[in-house]
C-alpha positions in Angstrom: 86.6 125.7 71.6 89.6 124.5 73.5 89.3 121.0 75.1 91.0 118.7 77.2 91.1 115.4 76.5 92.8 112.7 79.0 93.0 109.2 77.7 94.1 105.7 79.3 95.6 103.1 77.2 96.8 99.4 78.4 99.7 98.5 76.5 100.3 95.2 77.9 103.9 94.1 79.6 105.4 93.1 76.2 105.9 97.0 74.8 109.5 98.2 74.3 108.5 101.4 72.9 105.6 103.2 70.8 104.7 106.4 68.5 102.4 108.7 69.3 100.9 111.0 67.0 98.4 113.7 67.4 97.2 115.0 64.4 95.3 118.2 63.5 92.0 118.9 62.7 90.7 121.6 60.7 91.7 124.3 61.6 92.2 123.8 64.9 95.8 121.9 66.5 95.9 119.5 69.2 98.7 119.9 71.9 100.2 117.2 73.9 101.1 118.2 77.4 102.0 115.1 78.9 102.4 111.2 78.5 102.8 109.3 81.7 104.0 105.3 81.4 101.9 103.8 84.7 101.8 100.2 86.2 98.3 100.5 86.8 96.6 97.8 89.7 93.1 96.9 89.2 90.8 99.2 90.5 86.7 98.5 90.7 84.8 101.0 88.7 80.9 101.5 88.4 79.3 103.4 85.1 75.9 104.4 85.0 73.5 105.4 82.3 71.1 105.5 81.2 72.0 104.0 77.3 69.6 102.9 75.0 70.9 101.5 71.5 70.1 104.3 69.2 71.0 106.8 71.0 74.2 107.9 72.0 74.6 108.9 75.7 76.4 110.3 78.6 77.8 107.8 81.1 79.0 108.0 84.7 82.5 106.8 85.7 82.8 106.2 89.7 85.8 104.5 91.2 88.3 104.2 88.4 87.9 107.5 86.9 90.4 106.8 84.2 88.2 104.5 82.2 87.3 105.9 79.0 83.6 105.2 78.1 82.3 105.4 74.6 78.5 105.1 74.4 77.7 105.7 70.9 74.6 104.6 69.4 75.3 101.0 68.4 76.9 99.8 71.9 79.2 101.2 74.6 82.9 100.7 74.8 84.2 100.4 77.5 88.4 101.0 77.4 91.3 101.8 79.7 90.8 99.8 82.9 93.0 97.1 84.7 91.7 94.0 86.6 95.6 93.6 87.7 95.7 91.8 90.9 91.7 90.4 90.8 91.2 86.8 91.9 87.6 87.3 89.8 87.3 90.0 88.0 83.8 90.3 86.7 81.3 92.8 84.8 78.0 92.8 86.1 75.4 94.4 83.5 72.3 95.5 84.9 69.2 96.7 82.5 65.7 97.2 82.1 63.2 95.9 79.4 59.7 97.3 78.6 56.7 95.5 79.0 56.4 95.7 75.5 58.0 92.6 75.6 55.7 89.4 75.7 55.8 86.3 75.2 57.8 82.9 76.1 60.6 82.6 73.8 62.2 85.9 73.1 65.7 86.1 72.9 67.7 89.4 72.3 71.6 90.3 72.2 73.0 90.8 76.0 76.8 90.0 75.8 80.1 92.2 76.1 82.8 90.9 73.4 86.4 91.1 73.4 87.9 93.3 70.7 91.6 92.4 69.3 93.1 95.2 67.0 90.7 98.0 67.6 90.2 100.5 64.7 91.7 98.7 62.2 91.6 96.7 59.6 92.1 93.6 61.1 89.8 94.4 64.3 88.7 91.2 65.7 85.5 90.5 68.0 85.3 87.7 70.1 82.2 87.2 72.8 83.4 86.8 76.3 80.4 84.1 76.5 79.5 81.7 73.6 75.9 82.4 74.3 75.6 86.3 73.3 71.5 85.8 73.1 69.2 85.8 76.5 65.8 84.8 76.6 64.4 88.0 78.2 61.2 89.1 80.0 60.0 92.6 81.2 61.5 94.1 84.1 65.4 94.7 85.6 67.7 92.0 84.9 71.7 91.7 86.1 74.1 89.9 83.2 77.4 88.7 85.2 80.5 88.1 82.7 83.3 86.6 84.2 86.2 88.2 82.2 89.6 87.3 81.6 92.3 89.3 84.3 94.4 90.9 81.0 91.1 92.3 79.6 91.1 95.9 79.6 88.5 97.3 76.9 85.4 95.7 75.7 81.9 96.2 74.2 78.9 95.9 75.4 76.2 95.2 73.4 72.2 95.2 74.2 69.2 95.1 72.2 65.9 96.8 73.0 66.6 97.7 76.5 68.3 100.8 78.7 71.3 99.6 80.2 71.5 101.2 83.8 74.6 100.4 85.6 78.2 98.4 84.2 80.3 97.4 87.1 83.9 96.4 86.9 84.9 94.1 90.5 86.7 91.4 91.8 83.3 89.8 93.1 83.2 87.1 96.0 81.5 84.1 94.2 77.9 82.8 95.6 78.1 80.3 98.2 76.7 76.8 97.2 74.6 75.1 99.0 73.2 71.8 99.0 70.6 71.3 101.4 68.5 68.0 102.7 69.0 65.2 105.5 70.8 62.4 104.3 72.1 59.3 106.3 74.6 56.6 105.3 72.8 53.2 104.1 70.0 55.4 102.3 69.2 56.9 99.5 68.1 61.1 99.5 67.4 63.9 97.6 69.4 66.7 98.6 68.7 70.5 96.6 71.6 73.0 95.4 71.1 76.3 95.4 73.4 76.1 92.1 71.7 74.6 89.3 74.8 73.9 87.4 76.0 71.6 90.1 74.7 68.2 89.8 75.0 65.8 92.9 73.8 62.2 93.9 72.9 61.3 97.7 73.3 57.3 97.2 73.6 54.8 100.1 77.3 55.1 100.4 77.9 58.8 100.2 77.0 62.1 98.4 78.8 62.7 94.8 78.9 66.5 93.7 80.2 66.7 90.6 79.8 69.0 87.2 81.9 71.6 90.0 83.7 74.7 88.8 85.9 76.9 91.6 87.4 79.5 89.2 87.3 82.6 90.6 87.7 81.3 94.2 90.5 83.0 96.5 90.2 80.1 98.7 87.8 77.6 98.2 86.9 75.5 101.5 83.9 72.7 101.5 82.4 73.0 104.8 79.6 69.6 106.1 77.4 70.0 108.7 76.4 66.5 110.7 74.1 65.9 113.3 75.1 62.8 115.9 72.0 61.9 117.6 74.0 59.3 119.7 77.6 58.3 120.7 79.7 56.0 118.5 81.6 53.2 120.3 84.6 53.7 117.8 85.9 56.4 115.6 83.7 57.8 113.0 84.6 58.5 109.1 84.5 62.6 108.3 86.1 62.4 105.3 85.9 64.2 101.4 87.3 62.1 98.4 87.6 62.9 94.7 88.2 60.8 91.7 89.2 57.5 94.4 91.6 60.1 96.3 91.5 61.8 100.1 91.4 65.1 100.0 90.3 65.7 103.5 89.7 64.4 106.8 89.9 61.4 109.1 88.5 59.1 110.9 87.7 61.2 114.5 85.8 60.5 117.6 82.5 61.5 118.6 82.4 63.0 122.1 79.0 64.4 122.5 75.6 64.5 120.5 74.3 67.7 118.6 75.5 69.6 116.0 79.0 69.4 114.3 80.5 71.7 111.5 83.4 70.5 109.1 85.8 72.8 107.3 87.9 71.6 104.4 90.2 73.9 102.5 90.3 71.9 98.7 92.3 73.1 95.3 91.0 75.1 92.5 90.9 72.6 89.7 88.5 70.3 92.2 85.4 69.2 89.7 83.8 66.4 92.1 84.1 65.0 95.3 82.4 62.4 97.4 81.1 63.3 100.8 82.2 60.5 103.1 80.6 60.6 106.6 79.2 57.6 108.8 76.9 57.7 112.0 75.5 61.1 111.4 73.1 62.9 109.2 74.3 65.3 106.8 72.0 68.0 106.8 74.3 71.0 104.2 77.3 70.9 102.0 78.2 74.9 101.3 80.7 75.4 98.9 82.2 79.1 99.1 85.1 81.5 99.1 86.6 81.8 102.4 88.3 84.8 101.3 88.1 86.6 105.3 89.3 82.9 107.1 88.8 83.4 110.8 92.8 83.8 112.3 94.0 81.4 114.4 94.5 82.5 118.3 98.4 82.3 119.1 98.9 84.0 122.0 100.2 83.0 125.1 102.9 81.1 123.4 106.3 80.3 123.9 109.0 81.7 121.1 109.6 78.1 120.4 105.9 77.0 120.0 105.1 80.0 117.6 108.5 79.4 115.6 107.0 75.7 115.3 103.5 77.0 114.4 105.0 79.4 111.8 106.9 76.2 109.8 108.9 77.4 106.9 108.8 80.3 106.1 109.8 83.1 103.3 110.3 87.0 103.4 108.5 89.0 100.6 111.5 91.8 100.6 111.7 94.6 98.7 108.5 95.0 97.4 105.6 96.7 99.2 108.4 98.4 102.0 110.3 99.8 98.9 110.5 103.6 99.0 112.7 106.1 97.0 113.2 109.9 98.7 109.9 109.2 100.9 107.7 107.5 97.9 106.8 104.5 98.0 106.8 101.8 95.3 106.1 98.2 94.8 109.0 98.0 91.8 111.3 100.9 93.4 113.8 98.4 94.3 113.9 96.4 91.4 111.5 93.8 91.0 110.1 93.6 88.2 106.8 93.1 88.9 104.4 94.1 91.9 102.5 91.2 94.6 100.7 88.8 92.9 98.8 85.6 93.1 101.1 83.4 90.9 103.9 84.7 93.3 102.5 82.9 96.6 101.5 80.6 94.3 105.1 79.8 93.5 106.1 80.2 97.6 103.2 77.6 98.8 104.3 75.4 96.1 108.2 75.1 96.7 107.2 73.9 100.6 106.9 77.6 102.6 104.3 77.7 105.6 104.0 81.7 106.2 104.7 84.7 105.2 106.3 88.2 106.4 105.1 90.9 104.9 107.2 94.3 105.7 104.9 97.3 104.2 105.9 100.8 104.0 103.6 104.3 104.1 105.9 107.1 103.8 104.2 109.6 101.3 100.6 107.6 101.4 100.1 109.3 105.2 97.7 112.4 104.7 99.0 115.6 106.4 97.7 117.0 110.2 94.4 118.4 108.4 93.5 114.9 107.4 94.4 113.5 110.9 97.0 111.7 109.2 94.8 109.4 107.5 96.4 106.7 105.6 95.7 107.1 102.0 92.4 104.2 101.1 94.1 103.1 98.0 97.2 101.8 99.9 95.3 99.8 102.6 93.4 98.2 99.6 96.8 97.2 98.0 98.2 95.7 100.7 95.1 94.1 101.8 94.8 92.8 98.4 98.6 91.2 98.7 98.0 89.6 101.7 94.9 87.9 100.1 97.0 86.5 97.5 98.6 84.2 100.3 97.3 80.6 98.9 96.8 79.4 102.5 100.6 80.6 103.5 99.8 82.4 107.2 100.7 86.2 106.7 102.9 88.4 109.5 103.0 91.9 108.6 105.7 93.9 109.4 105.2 98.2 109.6 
């Protein structure tokens, strides 16, 4: 039987060089046609089952078609994708138990594990969760793992259930939010949606705390108060962490009603106080403003938008680089493609926006296709221009 056999590897950024050997078997031979060296982005990827342990199994591959998937009859193994470029990469594992299972306390194995040195003799497992037992019930159940963005193979391993569906994304984190009606001068009970997050409505403000915003693209608090009358003076509308300000002012209150605050806050925030006077808060959502509304700048001056833009920093030679009508993130020698560390590095040294020149050359389909940009493209540079760390974006065609 003759068969072809295409496999991905990840090799990491550190290789200089490797062997590869392809060994016989039998009597038959094994030919190597080609070996291609690719700077692969991260690509989302669904695999579906169905995959009970015991049995090995046939498994779907949507998306990123160059996963490899090994579903043997002890786990699957899951090799040969790249979450290059995710601001969350995630594995969601959804699977059903039987209602043979009863009973309050039952815990079974449901975790994915790292594995270092694969196939040898100093292979190395390491659970991407330090809890790798559930308690489990009867029915459908989804497993979220937030995985590390250099992880490109795991296992997954299950007990006593058929694992449907593994999805590989860059998922949007839930929104948090804390709910209630809390005044200053009184104590409340306020609700999160997120039981993790612990929070105190005293009499001087409202402490979240026990906060985690990895994962977030860009994180923004936003407060809603009601003002049931007008203050004489200005008002406090402020956020504070660890005795610091890390948003707001004291404003004033033209008119009674409703009133939304957004504040745009940093990563490594773990608590903040909620700071507000003369109102009643009545939510706190913590989410991902990863689609912020854009600002409306027309029907300005060159000067005003040139004083609206601030500093700012051209990302050359990177997503407009093109060689003989093909284009390239590295084609014009950087060394790596867009990435969040990048803008990181920009917003850091002072920059306010960003130009973005973008090329599409050979990713434009041909007449039949109505010249149809090619999907994988758009996503790219859509996926740069999220990287921006609160820079403001101008792209250029």
């Amino acid at each position: 039987m003759i068969q072809a056999i295409i496999r991905c590897i990840n090799t990491g950024k550190e290789l200089y060089g490797f062997n590869l050997i392809a060994d016989n078997f039998g009597e038959g031979s094994v030919k190597l046609n080609s070996v291609v060296l690719n700077d692969k982005q991260g690509q989302e990827a669904t695999i579906t089952g169905p995959w009970t342990k015991g049995t090995a199994s046939e498994m779907t591959v949507t998306g990123d078609t160059g996963i490899n998937v090994d579903a043997n009859a002890y786990n699957i193994y899951v090799s040969g994708f790249s979450t290059y470029g995710f601001i969350n990469p995630v594995v969601d594992v959804t699977v059903e138990y039987s209602s043979d299972i009863a009973g309050e306390d039952v815990f079974k194995e449901a975790t994915l594990y790292y594995v270092d040195n694969y196939n040898t003799d100093q292979e190395v497992w390491t659970p991407v969760e330090e809890n790798t037992y559930k308690k489990v019930k009867a029915g459908e159940v989804t497993y979220s793992y937030q995985i590390d963005d250099t992880c490109h193979s795991f296992f997954a391993c299950f007990d006593e259930c058929t694992v449907k569906e593994i999805k590989i994304h860059d998922k949007t984190p839930d929104p948090i939010d804390i709910t209630g009606s809390w005044t200053k001068g009184t104590e409340s009970e306020m609700i999160s949606t997120n039981q993790d997050v612990w929070l105190y409505a005293g009499a001087d403000n409202i402490y979240v705390f026990n906060l985690s915003l990895k994962g977030y693209l860009n994180p923004t608090i936003e407060v809603t108060a009601n003002y049931n009358s007008i203050p004489d003076n200005y008002v406090q509308a402020e956020l504070y962490s660890k005795g610091n300000k890390i948003g707001g002012d004291y404003i004033p209150v033209e008119e009674t009603g409703e009133r939304t605050f957004n504040f745009d806050v940093s990563n490594d925030l773990t608590e903040f106080n909620v700071c507000f006077d003369k109102c009643t808060i009545t939510k706190v959502k913590i989410y991902d403003n990863r689609t912020p509304e854009a600002p409306v700048i027309s029907n300005k001056t060159a000067s005003e938008l040139t004083a609206y833009m601030g500093k700012a920093w051209n990302l050359g030679n990177a997503l407009e680089s093109t060689t003989d009508g093909t284009v390239g993130e590295t084609l014009w020698n950087n060394k790596f493609p867009v990435s969040k560390p990048l803008f990181d590095t920009v917003k850091a040294s002072g920059f306010d926006t960003v130009r973005i020149p973008v090329s599409y050359m050979d990713k434009i389909g041909n007449e039949a296709s109505g010249y149809k940009i090619e999907e994988a493209w758009l996503n790219r540079v859509q996926e740069s221009s999220r990287f921006r760390n609160k820079c403001r974006i101008a792209c250029s065609y």
